[in-house]
Backbone as CSV, one residue per row, in Angstrom:
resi,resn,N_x,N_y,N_z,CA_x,CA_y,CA_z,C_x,C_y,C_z
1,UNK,-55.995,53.897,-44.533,-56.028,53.677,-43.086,-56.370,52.242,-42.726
2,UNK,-57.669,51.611,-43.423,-57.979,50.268,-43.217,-56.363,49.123,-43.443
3,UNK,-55.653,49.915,-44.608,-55.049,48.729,-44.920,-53.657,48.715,-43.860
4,UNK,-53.319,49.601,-43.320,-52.135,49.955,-42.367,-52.805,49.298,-41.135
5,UNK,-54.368,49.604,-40.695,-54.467,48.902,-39.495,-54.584,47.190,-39.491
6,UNK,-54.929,46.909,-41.078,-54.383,45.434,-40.845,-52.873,44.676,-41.091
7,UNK,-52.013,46.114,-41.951,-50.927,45.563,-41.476,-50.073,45.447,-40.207
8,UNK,-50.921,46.713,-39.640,-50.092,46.451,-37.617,-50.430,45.500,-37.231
9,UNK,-51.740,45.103,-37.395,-52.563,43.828,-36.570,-51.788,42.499,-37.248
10,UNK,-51.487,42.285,-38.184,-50.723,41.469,-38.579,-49.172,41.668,-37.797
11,UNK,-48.482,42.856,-38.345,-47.300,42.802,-37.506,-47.402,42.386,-35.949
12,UNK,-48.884,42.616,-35.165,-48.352,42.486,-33.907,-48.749,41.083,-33.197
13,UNK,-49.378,40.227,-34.054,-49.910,38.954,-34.573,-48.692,38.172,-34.487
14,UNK,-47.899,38.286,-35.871,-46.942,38.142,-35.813,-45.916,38.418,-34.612
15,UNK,-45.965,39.172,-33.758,-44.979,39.243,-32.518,-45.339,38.443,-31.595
16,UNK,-46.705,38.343,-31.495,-47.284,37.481,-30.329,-46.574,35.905,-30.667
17,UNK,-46.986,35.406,-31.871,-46.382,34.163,-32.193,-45.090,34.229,-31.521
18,UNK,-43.836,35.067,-32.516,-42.690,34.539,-32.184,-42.420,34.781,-30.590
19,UNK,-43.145,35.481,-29.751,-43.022,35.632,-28.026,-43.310,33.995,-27.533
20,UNK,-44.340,33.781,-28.471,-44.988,32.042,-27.660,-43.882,31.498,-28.143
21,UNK,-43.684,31.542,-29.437,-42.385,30.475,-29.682,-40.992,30.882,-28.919
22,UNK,-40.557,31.882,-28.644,-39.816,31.996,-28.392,-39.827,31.365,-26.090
23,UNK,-41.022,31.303,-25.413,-41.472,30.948,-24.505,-41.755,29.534,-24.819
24,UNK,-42.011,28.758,-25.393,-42.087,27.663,-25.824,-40.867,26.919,-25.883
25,UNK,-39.926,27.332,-26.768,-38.220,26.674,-26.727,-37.956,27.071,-25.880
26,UNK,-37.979,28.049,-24.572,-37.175,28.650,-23.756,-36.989,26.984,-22.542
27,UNK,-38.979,27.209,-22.281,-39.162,26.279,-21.666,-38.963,24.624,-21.785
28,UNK,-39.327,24.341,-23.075,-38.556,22.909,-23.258,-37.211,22.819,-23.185
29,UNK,-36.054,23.820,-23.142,-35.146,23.222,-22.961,-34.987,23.365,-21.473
30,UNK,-35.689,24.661,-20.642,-35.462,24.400,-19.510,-36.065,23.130,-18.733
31,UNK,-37.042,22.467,-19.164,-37.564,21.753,-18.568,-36.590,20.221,-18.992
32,UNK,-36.210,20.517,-20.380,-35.353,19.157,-20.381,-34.223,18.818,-19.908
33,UNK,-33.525,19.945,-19.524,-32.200,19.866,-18.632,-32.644,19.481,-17.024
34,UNK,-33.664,19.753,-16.900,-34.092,19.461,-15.707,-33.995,17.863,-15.407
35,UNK,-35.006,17.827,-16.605,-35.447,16.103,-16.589,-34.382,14.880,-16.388
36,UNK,-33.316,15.523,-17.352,-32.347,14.895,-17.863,-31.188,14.758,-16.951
37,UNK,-31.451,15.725,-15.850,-30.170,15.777,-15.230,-29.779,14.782,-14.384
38,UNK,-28.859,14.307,-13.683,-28.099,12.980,-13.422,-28.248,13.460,-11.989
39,UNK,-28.610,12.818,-10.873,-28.228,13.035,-9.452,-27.471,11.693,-8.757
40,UNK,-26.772,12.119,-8.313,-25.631,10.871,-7.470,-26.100,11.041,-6.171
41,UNK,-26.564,10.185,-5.334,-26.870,10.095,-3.911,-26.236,8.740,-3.612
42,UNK,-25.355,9.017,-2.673,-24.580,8.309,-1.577,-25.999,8.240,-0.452
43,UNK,-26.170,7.495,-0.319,-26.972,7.142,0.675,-26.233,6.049,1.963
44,UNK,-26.989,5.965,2.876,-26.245,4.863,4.302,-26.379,3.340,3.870
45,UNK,-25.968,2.565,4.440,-26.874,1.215,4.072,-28.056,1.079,4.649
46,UNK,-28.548,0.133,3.839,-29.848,-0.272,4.890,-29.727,-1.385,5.382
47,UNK,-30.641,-1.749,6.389,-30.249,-2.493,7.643,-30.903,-3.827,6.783
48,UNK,-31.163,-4.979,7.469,-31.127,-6.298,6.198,-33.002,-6.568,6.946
49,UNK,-34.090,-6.482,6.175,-35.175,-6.776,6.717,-35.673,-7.728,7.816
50,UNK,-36.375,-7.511,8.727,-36.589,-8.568,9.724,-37.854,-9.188,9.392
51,UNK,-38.284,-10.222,10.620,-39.008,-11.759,9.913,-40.922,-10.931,9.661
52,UNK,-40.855,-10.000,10.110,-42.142,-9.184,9.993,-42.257,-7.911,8.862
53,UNK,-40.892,-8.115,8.364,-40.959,-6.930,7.039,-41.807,-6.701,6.120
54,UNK,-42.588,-8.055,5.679,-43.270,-7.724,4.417,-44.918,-7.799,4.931
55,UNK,-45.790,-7.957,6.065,-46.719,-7.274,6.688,-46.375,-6.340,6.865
56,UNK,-45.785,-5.592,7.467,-45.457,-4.347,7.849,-45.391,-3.391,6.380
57,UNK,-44.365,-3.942,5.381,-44.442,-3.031,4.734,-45.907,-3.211,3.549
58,UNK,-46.824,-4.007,4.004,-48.093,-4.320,3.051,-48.713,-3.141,3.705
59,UNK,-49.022,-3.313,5.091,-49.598,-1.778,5.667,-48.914,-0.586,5.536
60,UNK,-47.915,-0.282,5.593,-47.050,0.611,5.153,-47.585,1.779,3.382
61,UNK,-47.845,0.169,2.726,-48.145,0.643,0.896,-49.176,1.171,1.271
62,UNK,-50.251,0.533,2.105,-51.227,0.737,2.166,-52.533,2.112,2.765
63,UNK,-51.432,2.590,3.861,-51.620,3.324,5.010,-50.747,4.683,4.206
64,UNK,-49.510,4.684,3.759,-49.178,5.773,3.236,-48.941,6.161,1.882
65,UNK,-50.495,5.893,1.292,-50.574,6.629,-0.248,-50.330,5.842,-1.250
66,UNK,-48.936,4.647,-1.122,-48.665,4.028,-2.299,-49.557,3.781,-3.311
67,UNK,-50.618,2.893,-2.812,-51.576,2.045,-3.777,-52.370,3.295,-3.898
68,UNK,-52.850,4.772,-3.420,-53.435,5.182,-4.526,-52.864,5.607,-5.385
69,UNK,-51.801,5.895,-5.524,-51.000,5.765,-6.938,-50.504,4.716,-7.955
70,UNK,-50.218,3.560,-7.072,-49.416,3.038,-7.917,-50.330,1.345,-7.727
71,UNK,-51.761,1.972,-7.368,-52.373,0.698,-7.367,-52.409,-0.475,-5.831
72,UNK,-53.898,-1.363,-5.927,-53.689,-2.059,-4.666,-52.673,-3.219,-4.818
73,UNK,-52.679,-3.489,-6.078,-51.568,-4.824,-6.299,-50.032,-4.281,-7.024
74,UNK,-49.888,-2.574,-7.072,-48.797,-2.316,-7.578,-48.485,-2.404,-8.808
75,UNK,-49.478,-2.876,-9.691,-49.890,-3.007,-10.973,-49.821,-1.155,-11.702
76,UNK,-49.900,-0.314,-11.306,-49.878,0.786,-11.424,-51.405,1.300,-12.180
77,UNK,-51.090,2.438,-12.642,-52.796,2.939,-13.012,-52.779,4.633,-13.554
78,UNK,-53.144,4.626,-14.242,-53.607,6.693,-14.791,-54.144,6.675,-13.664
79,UNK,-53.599,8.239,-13.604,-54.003,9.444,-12.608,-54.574,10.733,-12.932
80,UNK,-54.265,11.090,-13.966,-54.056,12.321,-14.458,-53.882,12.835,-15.452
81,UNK,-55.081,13.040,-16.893,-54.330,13.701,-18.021,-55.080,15.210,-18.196
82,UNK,-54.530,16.278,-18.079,-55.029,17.440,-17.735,-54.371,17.883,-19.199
83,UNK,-54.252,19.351,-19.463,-53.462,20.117,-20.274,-52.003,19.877,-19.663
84,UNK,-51.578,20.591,-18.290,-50.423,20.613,-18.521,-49.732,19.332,-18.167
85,UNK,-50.025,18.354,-17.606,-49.340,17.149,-17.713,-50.183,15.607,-17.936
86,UNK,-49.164,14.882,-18.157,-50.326,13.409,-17.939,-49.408,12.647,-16.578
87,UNK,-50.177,12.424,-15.600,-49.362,11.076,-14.376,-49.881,10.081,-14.354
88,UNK,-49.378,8.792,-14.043,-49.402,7.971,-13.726,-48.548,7.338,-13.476
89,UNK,-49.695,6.275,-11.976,-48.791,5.632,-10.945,-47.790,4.553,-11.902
90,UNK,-46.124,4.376,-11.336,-45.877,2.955,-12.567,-46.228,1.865,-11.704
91,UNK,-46.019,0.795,-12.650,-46.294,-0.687,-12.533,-45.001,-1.550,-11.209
92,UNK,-44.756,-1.374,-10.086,-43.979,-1.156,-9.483,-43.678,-3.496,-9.639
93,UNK,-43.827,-3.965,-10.363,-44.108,-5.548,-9.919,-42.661,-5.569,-10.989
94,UNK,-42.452,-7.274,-10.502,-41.311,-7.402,-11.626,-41.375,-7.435,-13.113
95,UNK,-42.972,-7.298,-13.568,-43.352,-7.041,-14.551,-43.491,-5.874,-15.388
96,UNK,-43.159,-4.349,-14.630,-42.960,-3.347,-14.193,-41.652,-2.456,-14.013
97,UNK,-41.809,-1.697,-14.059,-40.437,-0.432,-13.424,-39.414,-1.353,-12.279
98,UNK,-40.422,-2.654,-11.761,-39.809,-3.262,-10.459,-38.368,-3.718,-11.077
99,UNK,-38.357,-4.894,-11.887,-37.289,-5.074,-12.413,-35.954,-4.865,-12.714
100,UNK,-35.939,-2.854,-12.668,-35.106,-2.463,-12.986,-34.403,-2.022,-11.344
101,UNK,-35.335,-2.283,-10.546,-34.548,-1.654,-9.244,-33.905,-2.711,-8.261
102,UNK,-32.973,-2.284,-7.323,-32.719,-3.016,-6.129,-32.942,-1.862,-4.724
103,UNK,-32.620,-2.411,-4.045,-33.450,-2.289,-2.728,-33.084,-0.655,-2.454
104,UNK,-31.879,-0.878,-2.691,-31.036,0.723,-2.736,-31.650,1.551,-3.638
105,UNK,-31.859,1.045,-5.032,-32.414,1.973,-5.921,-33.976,2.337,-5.188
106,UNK,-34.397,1.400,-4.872,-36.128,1.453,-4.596,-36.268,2.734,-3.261
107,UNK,-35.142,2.557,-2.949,-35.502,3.788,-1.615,-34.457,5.217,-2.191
108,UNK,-33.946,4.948,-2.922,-33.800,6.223,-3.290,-34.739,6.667,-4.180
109,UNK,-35.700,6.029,-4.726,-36.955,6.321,-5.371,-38.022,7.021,-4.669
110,UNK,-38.098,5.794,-3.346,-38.990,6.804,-2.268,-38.483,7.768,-1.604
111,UNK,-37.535,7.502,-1.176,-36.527,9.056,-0.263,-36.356,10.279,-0.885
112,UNK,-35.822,10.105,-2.196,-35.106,11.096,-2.521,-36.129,11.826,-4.145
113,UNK,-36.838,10.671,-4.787,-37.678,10.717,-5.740,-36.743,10.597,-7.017
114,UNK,-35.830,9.380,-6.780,-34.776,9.905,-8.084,-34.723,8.111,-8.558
115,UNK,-35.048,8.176,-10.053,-35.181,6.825,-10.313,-34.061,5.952,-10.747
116,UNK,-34.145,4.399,-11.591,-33.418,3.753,-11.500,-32.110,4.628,-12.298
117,UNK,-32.496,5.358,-12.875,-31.854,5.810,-13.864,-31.025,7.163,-13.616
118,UNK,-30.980,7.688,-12.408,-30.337,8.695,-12.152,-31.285,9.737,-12.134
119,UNK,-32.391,10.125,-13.208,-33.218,11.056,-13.362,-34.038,11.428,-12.058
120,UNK,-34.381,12.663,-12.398,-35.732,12.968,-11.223,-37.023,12.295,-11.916
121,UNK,-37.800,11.924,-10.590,-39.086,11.225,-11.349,-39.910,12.372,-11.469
122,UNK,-40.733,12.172,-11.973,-41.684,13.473,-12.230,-43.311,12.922,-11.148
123,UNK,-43.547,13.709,-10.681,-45.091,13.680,-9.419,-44.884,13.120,-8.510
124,UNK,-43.609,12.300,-8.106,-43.467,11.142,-6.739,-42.939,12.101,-6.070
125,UNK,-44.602,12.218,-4.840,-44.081,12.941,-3.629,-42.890,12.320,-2.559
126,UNK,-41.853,12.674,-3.103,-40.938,11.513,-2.463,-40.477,12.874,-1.060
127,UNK,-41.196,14.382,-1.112,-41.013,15.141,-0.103,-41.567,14.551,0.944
128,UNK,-42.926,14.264,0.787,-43.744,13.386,2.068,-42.714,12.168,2.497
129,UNK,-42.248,11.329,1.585,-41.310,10.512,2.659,-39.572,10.748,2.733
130,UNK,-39.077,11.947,2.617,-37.751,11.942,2.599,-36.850,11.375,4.075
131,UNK,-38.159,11.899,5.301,-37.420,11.221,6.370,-38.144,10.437,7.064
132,UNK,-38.770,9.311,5.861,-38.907,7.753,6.325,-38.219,6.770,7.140
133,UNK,-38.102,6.583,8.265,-37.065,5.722,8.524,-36.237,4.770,7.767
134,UNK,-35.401,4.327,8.035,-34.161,3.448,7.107,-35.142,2.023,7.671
135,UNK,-35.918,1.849,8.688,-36.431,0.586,9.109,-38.144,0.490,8.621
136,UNK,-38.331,1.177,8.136,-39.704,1.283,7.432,-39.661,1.355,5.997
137,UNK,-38.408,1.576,5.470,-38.133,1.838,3.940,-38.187,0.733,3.962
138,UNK,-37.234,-0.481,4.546,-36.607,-2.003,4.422,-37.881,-1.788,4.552
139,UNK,-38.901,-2.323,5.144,-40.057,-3.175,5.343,-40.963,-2.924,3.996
140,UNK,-41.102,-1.551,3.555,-41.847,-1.455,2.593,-41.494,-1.867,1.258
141,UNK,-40.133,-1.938,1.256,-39.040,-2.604,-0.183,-39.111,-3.780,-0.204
142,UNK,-39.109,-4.742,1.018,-39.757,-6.011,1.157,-41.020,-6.872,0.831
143,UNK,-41.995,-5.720,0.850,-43.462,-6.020,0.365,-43.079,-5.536,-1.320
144,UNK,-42.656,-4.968,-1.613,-42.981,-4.609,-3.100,-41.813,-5.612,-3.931
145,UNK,-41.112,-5.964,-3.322,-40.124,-7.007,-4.229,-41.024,-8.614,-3.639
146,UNK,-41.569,-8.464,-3.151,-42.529,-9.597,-3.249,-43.922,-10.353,-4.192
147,UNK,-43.981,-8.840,-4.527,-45.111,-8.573,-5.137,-45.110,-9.774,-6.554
148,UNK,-46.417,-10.209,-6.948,-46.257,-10.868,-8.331,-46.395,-9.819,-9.543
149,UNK,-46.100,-10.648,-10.433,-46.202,-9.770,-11.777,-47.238,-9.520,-12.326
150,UNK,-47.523,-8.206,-12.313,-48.813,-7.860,-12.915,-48.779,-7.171,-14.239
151,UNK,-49.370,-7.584,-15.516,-49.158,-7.176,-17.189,-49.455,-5.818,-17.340
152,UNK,-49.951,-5.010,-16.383,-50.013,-3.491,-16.896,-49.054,-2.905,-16.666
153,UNK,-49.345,-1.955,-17.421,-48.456,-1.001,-17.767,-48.593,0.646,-18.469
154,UNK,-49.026,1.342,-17.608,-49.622,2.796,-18.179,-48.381,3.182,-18.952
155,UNK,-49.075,4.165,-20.001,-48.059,5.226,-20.156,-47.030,6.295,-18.967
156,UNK,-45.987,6.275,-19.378,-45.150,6.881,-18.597,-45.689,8.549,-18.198
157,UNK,-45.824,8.889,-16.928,-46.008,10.184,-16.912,-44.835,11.302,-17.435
158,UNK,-45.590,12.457,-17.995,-44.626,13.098,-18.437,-45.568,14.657,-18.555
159,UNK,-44.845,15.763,-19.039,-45.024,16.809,-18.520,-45.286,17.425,-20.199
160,UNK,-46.466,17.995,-20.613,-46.997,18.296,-21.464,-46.479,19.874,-21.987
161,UNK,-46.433,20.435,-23.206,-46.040,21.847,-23.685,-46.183,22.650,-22.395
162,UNK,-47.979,23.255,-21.701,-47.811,23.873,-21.003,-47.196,23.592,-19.559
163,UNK,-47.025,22.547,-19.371,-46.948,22.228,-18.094,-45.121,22.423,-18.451
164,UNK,-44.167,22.180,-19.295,-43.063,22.876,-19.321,-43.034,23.932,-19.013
165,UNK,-43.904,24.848,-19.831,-44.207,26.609,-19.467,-44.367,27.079,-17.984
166,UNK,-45.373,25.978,-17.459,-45.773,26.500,-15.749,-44.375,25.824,-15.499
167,UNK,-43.682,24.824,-15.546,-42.883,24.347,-14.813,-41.528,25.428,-14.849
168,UNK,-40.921,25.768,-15.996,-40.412,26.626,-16.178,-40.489,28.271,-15.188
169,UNK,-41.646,29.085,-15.138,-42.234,29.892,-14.172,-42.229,29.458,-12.498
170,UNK,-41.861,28.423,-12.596,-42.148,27.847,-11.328,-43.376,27.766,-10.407
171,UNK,-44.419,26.897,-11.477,-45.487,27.269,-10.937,-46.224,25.930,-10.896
172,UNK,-45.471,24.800,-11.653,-45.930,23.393,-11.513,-45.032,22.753,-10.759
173,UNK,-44.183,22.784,-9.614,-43.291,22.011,-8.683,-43.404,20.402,-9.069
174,UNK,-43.084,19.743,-9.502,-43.693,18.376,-10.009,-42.032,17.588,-10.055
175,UNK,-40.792,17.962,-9.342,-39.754,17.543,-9.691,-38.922,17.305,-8.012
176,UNK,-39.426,16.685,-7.225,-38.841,16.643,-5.709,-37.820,16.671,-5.645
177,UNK,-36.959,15.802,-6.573,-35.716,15.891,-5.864,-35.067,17.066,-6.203
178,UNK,-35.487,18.229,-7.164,-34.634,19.317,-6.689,-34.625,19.854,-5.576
179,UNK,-35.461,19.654,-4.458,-35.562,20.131,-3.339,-35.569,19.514,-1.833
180,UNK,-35.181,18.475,-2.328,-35.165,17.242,-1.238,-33.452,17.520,-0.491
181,UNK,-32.814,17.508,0.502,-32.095,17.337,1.111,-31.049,15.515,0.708
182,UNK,-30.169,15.574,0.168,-29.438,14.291,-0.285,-28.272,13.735,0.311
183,UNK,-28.113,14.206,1.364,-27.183,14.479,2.297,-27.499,12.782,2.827
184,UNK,-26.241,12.102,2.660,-26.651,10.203,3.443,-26.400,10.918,4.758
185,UNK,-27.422,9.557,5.800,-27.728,9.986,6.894,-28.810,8.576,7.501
186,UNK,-29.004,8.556,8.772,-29.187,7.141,8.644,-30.233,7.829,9.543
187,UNK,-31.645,7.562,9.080,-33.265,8.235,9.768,-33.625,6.708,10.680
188,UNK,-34.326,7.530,11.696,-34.997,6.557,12.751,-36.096,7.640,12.986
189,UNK,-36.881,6.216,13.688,-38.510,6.849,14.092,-38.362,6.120,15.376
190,UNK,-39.174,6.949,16.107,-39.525,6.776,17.865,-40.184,5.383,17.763
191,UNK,-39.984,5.184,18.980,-40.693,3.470,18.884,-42.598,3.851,18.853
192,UNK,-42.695,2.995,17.993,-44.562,2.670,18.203,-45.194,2.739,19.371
193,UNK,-46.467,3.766,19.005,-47.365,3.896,20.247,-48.107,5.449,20.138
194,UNK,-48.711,5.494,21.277,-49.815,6.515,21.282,-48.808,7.550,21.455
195,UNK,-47.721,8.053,21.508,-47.027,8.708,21.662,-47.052,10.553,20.988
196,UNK,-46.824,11.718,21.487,-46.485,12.275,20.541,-45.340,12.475,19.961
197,UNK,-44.253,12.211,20.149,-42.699,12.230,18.677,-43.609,11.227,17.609
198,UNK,-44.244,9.747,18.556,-44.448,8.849,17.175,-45.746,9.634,15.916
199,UNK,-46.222,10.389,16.758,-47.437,11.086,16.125,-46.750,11.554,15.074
200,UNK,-45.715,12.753,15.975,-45.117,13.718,14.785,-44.199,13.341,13.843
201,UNK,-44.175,12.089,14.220,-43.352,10.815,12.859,-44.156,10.442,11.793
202,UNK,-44.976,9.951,11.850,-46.120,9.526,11.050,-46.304,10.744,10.528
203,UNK,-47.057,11.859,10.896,-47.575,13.621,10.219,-46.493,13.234,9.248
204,UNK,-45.222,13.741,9.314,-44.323,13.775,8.472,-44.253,13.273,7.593
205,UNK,-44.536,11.821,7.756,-44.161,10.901,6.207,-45.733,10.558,5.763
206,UNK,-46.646,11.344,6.306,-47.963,11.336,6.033,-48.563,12.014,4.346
207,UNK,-48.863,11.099,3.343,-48.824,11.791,2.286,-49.663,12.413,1.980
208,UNK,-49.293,13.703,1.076,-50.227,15.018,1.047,-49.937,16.284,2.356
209,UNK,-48.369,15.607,2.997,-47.797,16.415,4.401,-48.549,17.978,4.308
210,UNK,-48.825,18.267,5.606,-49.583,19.277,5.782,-48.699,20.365,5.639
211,UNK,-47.125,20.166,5.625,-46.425,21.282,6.004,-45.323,21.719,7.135
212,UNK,-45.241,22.723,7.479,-44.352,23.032,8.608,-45.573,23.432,9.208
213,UNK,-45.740,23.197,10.881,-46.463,23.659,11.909,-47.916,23.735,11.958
214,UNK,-47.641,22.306,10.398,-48.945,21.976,10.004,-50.136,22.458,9.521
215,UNK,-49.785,24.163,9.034,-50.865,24.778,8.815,-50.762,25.345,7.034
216,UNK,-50.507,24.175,6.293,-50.884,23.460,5.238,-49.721,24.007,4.206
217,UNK,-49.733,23.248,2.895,-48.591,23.769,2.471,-49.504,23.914,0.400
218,UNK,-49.011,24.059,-0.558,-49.606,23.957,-1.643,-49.276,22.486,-2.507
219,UNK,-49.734,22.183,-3.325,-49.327,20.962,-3.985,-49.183,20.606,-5.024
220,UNK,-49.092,20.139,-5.907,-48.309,20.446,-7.193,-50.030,20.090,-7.655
């Protein structure tokens, strides 16, 4: 009897493994087709920056979230190494991820969350700014292609065994642009002021967005 109950316990030992492994490959490949996948966005043009663009877009980095991610000088910085993933902000300077972008690429980075490379980025709430104005993107693309070169350089964020698994389940959302709207389209914001549309402009591209009807939403 002893020796049968350690061969079940073994047999069912054995099942548990090949279930994880078999949940394990399921999820890395789902998560790598994800990663990997190519998005084409046609976007509008953008309008050509005016003589106040790069104040504007310094408060802009400043006022909506950038620099706590990606640093006060854009230099970038760790955020995050948990079990299921590691983030960090990148190095957005020409020393940096900057390099590889132009103005077009840089706002489809913030708009849409999709990098130089076609890929989805992984943690860039690019939901909080999808309907940034086309005249606040220019201003803020203006301050960051200004920026000097700064020598850091974190490790690339990326999405750890379990965090494939939750991502897979759909339970780590960490990939915006599958859910972002890509549709070109040319966004405006109400003119500046105590206003409420300008209020409910700002809420919107306000990062950490509260939601629809503002009564809060979850976050990756």
């Amino acid at each position: 009897p002893m020796s049968f109950l350690k061969k079940l316990l073994a047999l069912l030992a054995a099942v548990l493994l090949l279930c994880a492994a078999c949940i394990a490959a399921a999820a890395w490949w789902v998560s790598e087709s994800a990663l990997n996948r190519a998005y084409r966005v046609e976007s509008a043009p953008l309008p050509a920056p005016t003589r106040g663009a790069v104040p504007r877009g310094a408060h802009l980095f400043a006022t909506r979230g950038c620099s706590d991610c990606h640093g006060d000088a854009g230099q970038g910085r760790e955020l995050l190494d948990e079990a299921p993933l590691y983030v960090a902000g990148t190095n957005l300077t020409p020393a940096g991820v900057g390099r590889f972008y132009s103005p077009e690429a840089m706002a489809r980075a913030i708009r849409h969350g999709i990098g130089f490379d076609d890929r989805a980025l992984i943690f860039m709430p690019s939901h909080d700014y999808a309907e940034m104005s086309d005249a606040d993107v220019v201003d803020l693309i203006a301050y960051l292609r200004q920026l000097p070169a700064a020598e850091d350089e974190p490790a690339p964020t990326r999405l750890k065994p379990l965090g494939r698994v939750l991502y897979t389940f759909g339970q780590l959302p960490v990939l915006a642009a599958e859910h972002i709207d890509h549709s070109p389209r040319e966004r405006s914001a109400p003119p500046v002021g105590a206003t409420v549309e300008y209020g409910a402009y700002l809420a919107l591209t306000c990062p950490g967005s509260p939601g629809a009807a503002y009564a809060g939403q979850r976050a990756p």
